[in-house]
N, C-alpha and C positions, 0 to 999 in steps of 0.2 A: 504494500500500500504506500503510497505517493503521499506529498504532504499535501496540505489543507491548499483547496484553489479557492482565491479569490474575484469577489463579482463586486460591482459598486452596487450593483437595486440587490434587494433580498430575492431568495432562490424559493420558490414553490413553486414545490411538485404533488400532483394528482398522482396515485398508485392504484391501478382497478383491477380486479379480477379475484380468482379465488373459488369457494366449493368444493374443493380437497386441498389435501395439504402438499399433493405435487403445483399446486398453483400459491399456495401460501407462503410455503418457505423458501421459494426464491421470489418471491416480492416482496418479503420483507429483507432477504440476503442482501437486497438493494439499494433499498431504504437505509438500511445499517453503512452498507457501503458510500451513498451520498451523504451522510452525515457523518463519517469519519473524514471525506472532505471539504465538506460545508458545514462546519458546527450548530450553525446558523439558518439552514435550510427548513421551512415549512412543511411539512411534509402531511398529508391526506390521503388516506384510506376512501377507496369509495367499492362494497362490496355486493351481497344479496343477501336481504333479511334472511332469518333464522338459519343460515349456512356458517359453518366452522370459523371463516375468518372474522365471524363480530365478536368470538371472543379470542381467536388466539392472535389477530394484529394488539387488540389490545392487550394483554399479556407480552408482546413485544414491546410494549412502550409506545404506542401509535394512535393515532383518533383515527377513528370509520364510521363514516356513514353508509347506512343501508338502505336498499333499492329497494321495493315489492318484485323485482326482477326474477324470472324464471326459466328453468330449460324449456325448449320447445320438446315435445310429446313426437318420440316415434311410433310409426311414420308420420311424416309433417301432415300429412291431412288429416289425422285424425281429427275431431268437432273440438274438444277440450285446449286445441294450440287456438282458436277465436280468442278467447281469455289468455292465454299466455302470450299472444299480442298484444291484445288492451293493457296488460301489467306493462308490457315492453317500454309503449309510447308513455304512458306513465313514469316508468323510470328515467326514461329519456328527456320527459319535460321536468321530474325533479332533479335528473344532474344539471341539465344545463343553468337553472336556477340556480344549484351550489357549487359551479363553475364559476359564475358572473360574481356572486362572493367573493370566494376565495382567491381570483385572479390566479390560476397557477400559470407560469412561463413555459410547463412539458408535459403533457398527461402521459404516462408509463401505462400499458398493458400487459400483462402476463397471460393472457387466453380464458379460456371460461366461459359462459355465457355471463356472468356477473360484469366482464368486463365493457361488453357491447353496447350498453346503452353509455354510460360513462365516456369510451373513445369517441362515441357516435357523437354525443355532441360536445366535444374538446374539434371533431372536425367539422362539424356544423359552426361551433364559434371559432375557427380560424386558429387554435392553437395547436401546437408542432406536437406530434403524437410521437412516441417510441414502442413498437410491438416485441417482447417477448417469447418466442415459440421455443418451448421446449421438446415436444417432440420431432420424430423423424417423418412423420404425417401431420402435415400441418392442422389445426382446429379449423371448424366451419368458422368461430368469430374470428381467429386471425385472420383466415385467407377472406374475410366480407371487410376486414377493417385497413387491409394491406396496402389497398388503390392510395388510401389519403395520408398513409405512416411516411414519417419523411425516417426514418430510420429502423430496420428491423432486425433484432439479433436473434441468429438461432444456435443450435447446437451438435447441428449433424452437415453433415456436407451433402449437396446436390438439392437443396431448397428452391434452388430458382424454378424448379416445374410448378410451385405454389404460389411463388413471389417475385417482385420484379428485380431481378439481377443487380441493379443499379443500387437498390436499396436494403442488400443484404449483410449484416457481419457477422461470420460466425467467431462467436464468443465463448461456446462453451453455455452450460446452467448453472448458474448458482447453487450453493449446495450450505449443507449446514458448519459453519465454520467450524464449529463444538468436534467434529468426527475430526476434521483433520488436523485438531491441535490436542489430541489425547496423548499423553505422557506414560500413560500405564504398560509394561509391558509384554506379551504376549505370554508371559508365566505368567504375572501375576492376574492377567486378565481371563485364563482360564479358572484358575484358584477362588479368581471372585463368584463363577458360577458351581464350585464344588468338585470340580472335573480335574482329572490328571492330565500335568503339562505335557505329557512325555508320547501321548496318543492323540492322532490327525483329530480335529474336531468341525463338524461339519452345524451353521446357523442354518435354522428356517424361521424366515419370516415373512408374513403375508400382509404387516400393513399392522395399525394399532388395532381395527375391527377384525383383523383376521381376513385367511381364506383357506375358504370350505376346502377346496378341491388339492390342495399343500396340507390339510391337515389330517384327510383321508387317506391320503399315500401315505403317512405315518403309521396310521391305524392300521392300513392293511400290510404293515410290514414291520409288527411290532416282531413275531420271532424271527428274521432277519435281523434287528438290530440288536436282539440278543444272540443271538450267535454270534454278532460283527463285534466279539469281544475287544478288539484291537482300536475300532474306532468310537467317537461319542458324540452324542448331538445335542444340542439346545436349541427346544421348537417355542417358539413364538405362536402361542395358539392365536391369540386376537381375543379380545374383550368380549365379543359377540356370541364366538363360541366355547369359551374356559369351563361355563357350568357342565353341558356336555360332556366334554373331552375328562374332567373329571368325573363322570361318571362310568365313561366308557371304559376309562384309567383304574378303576377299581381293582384292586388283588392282582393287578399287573407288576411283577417286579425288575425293574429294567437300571441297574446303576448307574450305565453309559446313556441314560435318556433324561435330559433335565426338563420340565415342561412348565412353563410360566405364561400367564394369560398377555403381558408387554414388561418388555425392556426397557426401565428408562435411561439407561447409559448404553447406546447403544455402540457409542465410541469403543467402549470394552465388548461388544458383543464383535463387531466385526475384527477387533484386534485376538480376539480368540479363534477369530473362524479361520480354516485352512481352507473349506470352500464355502460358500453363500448358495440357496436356497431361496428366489425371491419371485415375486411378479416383477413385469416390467415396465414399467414406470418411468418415465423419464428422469425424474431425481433420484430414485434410488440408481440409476444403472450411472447418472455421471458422479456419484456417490463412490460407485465398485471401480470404476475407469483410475480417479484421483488415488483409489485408495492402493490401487492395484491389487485388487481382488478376485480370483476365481471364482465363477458362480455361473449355477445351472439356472435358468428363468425360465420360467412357467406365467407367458404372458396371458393375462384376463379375457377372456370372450366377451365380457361383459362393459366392452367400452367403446366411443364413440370411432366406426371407421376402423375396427381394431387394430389401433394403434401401436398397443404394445405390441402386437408381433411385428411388425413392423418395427420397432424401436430393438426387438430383439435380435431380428435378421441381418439389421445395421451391423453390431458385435458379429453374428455369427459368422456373416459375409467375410470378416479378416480374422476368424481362429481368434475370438476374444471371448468367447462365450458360448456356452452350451443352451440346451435349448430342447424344451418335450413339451409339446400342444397339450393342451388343460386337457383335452378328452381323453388322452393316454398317459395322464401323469398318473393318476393312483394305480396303474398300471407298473413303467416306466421310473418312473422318477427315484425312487429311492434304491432301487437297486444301481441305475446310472450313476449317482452320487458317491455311494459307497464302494464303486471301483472307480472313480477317477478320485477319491479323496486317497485312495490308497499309492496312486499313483505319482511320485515325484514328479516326473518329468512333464508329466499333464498339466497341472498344477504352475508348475515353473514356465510352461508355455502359454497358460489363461492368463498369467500376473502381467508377462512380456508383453502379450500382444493387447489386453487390453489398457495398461498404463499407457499404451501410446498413441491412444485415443482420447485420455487426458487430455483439457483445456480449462488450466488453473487460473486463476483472475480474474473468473467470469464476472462476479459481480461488481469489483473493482473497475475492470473495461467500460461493463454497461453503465455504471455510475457517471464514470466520465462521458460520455457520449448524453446521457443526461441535461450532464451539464453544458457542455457543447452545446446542445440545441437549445438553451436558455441562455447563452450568451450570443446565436445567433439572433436568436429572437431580443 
């Protein structure tokens, strides 16, 4: 990080989007990053009622306001998207009102539907937009908001079939600083979950809510992983389903299987892992990239455009990453893990190839181009 830039007018910036926390935590990585060069910078949350970022931007230290703003209903015809238009133009008429407020000099997008009515009128009133695209498939609101962004970062290469060429930087995603300034190390970080330093150890994780279809390959291969005396794992069930999973868990005795509903250090969770178990997610995977991590992903069906396999095949395309379709993971998946976790030179090949799809300073870059366009303006 660069020292503090100075501007003579005061710096505010609009920040929109959000509804998961792959759109959260690198809008605020952002935010954090414009204010470690602007001390002084205003900064505005503008997100959708009753979704995750009206309390976790605030828990960053940030104000938000919230839209009535909603996803559109697949398929787009259904009768129920009539009303999730009327919310739309609704949101749209209450940002523009708390744009004209606030006067911000750059409204920042990170994707979402939360974010489109927001951008929408930042370019109805004339101010310079910056688009965010984290995945390797671009969103419906980036590629509707693209035409009027006078700058857009993404984090995959070969974007310009979504976007105009002219107006692309790839930057890399923002990620959570916290993982990559963990101190703790790889002994003591298996220790902190009970496990022996001395045996490969293999994370699953599916997210804080969990996922179902990562936690049923476990299940259906609990005596596999007792047999697999040599290796151990720590499964991340997800909040959603821990009641469950403790019941199913009953009078099972497994030493090398640690099972906990979330991890809140998960700094030490990945410093323990010798391979990762995850969906593919656009944050988590430039997450595994920075950290240089091996990891099998078992991309979601259950998302717009499926993206994440797409985000998957990026990795898999250059030998950075493994990879088994949801429908064949309870199948598939844990037995793949447990012979490439045993495998050195596998291992040393997933860390090679995907650290060098690393792109470190992503939020720092984008901060600056930020401000760039507010000192054009």
């Amino acid at each position: 990080m660069q020292g503090t830039i100075y501007m003579s007018e005061e710096l505010r910036i609009i920040i929109s989007g959000g509804g998961t926390g792959g759109h959260i935590f690198p809008a605020v990585s952002i935010a954090n990053a414009i204010k470690a060069l602007r001390p002084d910078a205003k900064i505005l949350f503008v997100g959708a009622q009753g979704r995750m970022e009206m309390t976790r931007v605030p828990a960053a230290g940030y104000d938000i306001e919230g839209l009535p703003i909603r996803g559109f209903l697949r398929p787009l015809w259904k009768l129920g998207n009539i009303s999730v238009a009327i919310d739309y133009l609704r949101s749209k008429h209450m940002a523009k009102k708390l744009l004209r407020s606030f006067k911000p000099q750059v409204a920042v997008g990170v994707g979402g539907y939360a974010s489109s009515a927001a951008l929408g009128a930042a370019n109805a009133l004339g101010i310079p937009t910056l688009l965010q695209e984290q995945n390797s498939y671009a969103g419906l609101t980036n590629k509707t908001l693209a035409r009027q962004a006078s700058k857009i970062c993404v984090a995959y290469e070969g974007m310009e079939r979504f976007f105009p060429a002219e107006k692309i930087m790839l930057t890399g995603n923002p990620v959570r600083q916290q993982l990559l300034e963990t101190t703790i190390t790889r002994e003591e970080a298996i220790r902190s979950f009970g496990l022996d330093p001395q045996k490969r150890t293999i994370l699953l994780v599916g997210g804080s809510l969990g996922a179902r279809t990562i936690n049923e390959s476990v299940l259906q291969h609990l005596d596999l992983i007792r047999k697999s005396e040599d290796i151990q794992l720590i499964w991340q069930t997800g909040k959603y389903y821990s009641a469950e999973i403790a019941e199913r868990m009953k009078g099972q005795e497994l030493p090398n299987l640690v099972v906990t509903d979330f991890i809140s250090d998960m700094g030490a969770a990945y410093k323990a892992a010798d391979l990762v178990i995850s969906r593919a997610g656009a944050g988590s995977i430039s997450e595994f990239c920075l950290l240089g991590k091996p990891v099998v992903l078992v991309p979601s069906p259950n998302v717009a455009e499926d993206h994440q396999t797409k985000n998957a095949l990026a990795l898999v395309n250059k030998q950075a990453a493994l990879y088994v379709k949801d429908k064949e993971a309870t199948m598939l998946l844990l037995p793949l893990a447990i012979d490439t976790v045993k495998d050195a030179a596998k291992l040393a090949s997933l860390s090679e190839n995907i650290l060098k799809m690393a792109l470190p300073d992503a939020a720092d870059i984008i901060a600056k181009e930020v401000i760039a366009l507010a000192q054009k303006r």
